[in-house]
C-alpha positions as CSV (number, residue, x, y, z in Angstrom):
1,X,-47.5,5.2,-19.3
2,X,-44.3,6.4,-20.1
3,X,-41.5,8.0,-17.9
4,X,-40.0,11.0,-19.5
5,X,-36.0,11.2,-19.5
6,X,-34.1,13.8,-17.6
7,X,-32.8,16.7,-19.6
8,X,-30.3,16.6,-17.1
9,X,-27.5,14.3,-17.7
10,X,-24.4,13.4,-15.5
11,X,-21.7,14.5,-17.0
12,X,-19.0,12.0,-18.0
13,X,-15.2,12.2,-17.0
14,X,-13.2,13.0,-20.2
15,X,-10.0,11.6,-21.7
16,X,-7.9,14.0,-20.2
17,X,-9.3,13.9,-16.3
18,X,-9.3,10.2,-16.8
19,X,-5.7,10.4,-17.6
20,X,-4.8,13.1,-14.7
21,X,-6.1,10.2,-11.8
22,X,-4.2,7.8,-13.5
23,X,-0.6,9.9,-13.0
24,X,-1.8,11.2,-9.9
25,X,-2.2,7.2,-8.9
26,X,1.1,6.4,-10.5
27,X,3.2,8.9,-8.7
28,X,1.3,8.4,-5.8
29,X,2.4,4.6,-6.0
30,X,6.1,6.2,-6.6
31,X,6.0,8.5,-3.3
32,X,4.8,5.3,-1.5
33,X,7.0,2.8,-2.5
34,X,9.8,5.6,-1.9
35,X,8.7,6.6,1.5
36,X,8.5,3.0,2.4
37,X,11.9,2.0,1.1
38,X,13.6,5.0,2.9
39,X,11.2,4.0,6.2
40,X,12.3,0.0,6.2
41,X,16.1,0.9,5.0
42,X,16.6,3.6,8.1
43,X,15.2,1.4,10.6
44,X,17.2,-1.7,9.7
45,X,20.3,0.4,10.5
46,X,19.5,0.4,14.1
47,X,19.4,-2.5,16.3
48,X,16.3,-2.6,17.6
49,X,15.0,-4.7,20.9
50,X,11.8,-7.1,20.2
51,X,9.0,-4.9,19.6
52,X,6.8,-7.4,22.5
53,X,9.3,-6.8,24.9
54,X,10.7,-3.1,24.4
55,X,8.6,0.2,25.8
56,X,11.5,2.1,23.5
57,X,10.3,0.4,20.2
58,X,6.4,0.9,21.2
59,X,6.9,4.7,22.1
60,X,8.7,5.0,19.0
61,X,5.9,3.4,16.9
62,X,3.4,5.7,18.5
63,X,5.2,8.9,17.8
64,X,5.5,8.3,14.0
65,X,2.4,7.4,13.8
66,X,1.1,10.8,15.4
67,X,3.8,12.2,13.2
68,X,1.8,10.6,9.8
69,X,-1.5,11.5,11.1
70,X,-0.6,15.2,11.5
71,X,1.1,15.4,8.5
72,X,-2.1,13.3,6.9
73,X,-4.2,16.2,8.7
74,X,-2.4,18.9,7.5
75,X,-2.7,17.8,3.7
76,X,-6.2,17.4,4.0
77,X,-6.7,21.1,6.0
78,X,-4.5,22.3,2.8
79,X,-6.8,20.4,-0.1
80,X,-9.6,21.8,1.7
81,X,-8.3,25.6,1.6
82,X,-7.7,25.4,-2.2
83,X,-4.1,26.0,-0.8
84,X,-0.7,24.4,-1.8
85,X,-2.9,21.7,-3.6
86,X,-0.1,19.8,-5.3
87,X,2.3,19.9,-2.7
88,X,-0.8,18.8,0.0
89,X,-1.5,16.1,-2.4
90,X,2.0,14.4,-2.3
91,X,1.9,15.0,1.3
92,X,-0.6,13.0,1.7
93,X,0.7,10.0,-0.2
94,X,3.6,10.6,2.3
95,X,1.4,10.4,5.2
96,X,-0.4,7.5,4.3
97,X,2.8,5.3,3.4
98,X,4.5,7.0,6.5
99,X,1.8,5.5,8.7
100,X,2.1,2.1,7.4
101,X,5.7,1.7,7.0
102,X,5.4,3.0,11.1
103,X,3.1,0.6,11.9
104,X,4.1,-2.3,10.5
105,X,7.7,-1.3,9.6
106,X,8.8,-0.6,12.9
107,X,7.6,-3.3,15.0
108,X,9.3,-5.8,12.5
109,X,12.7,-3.9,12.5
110,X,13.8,-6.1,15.4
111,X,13.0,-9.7,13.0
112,X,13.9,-10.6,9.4
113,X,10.5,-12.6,9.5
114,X,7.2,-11.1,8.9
115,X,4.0,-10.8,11.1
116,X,3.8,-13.9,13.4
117,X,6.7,-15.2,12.2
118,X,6.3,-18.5,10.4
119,X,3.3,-19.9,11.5
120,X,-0.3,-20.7,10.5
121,X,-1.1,-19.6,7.5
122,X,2.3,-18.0,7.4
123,X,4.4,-21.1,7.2
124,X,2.8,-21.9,3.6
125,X,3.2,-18.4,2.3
126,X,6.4,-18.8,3.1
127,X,7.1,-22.0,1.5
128,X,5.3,-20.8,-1.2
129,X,7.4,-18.1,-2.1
130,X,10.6,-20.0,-1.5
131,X,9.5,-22.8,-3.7
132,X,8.7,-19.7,-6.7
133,X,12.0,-18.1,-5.5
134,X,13.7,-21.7,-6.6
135,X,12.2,-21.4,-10.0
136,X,9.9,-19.7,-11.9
137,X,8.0,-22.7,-13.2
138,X,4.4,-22.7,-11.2
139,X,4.3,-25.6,-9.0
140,X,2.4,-26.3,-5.3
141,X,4.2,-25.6,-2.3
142,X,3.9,-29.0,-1.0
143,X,4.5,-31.5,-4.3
144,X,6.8,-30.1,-6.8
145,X,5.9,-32.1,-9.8
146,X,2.2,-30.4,-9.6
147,X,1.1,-27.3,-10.3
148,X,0.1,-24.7,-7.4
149,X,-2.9,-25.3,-5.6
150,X,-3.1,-21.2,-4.8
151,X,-2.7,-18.6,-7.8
152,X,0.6,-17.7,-7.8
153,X,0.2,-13.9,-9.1
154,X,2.2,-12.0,-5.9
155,X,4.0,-15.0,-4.7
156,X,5.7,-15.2,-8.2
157,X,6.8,-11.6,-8.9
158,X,8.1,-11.5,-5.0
159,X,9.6,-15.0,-5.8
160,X,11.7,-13.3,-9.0
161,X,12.5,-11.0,-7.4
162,X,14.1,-12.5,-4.5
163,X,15.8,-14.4,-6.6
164,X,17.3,-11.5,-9.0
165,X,18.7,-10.1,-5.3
166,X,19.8,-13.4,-4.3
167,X,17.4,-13.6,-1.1
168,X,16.3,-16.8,0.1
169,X,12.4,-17.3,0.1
170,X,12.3,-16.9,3.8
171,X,13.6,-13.6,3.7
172,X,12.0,-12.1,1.3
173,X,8.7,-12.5,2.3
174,X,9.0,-9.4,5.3
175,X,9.9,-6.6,2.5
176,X,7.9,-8.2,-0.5
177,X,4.5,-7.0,1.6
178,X,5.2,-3.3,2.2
179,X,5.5,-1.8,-1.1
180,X,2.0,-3.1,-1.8
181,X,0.1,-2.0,1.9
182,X,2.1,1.7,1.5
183,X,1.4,1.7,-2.4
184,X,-2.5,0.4,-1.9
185,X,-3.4,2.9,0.5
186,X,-1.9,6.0,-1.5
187,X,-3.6,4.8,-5.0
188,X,-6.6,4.2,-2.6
189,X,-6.7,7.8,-1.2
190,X,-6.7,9.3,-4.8
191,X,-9.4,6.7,-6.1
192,X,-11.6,7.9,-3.2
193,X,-10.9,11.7,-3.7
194,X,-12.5,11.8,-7.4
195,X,-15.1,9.0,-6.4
196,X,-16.7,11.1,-3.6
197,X,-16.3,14.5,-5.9
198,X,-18.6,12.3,-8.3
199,X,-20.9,11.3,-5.8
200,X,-21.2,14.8,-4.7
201,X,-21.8,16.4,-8.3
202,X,-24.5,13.1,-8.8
203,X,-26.5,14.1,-5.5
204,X,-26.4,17.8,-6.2
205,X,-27.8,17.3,-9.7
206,X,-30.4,14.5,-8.3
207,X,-31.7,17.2,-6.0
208,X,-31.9,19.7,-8.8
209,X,-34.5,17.5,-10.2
């Protein structure tokens, strides 16, 4: 018995849409890692009480993140309407990165350390990075004539490049994260935006069938 093939076939994304998610994730990482910067830069100018022990730096949290979700819902009301579509889509990077840098951003404004401080599993990302801010030559945390138990990938880019600004391992290992979390989330969103058009267009033409 034999199954006959579908004259229906699903349609393949070409060179040229292929090439429009790819800028659309670049710039998307640029807004981001812009939006973050900006975000981390204008709350270190303020002297900030601990976020655990301060209503001030809690309330402030909570309004910019209401602020990033409106602004989040607003881009997707505009994609929706067909209305403003580029300037709705960089919005939305924006709004993603905004709500990240406030939620993470702020809270750490009052501490040059990163969440929980240096402890747990926190104390040997920390060393890590320190020992691959040192030198660039992979070696474990722990013994420095062997080579690193944990792949090194992000702890060695964060490592140069606290070491290009002349940051101590320590201290770099609060900003390193955010450009990544603000950047992942905005590539993320425009990932998921052509996925679920595809699986839309794949139902439609399985129920054509």
């Amino acid at each position: 018995m034999t199954v006959a093939a579908s004259s229906t076939a699903i349609p393949v994304a070409p060179f040229r849409k292929v090439a429009t998610t790819v800028g659309r994730m670049v710039a998307a990482v640029v807004v981001a890692i812009v939006v973050s910067g900006v975000g981390l830069f204008a709350f270190a100018r303020v002297q900030w009480p601990a976020f655990n022990s301060s209503n001030v730096t809690q309330a402030v949290t909570t309004v910019l993140q209401f602020v990033a979700l409106a602004a989040l819902g607003c881009s997707i009301y505009l994609l929706r309407r067909g209305k403003w579509v580029t300037g709705a889509r960089v919005l939305s990077w924006a709004a993603l990165s905004g709500l990240v840098t406030a939620t993470l951003g702020m809270p750490l404004a009052a501490t040059k350390l990163y969440l929980h401080g240096i402890s747990v599993d926190q104390e040997f990302r920390t060393q890590f990075l320190t020992r691959l801010t040192d030198s660039a030559a992979l070696r474990d945390m722990n013994y420095a004539d062997m080579p690193p138990f944990y792949p090194a990938g992000w702890f060695w880019i964060g490592g140069r490049v606290a070491n290009l600004l002349g940051m101590d391992g320590w201290e770099a290992f609060k900003p390193m994260p955010s450009p990544h979390w603000r950047s992942r989330r905005s590539w993320r969103w425009c990932c998921g935006r052509n996925l679920s058009g595809r699986i839309s267009r794949c139902w439609w033409l399985q129920r054509r069938r």
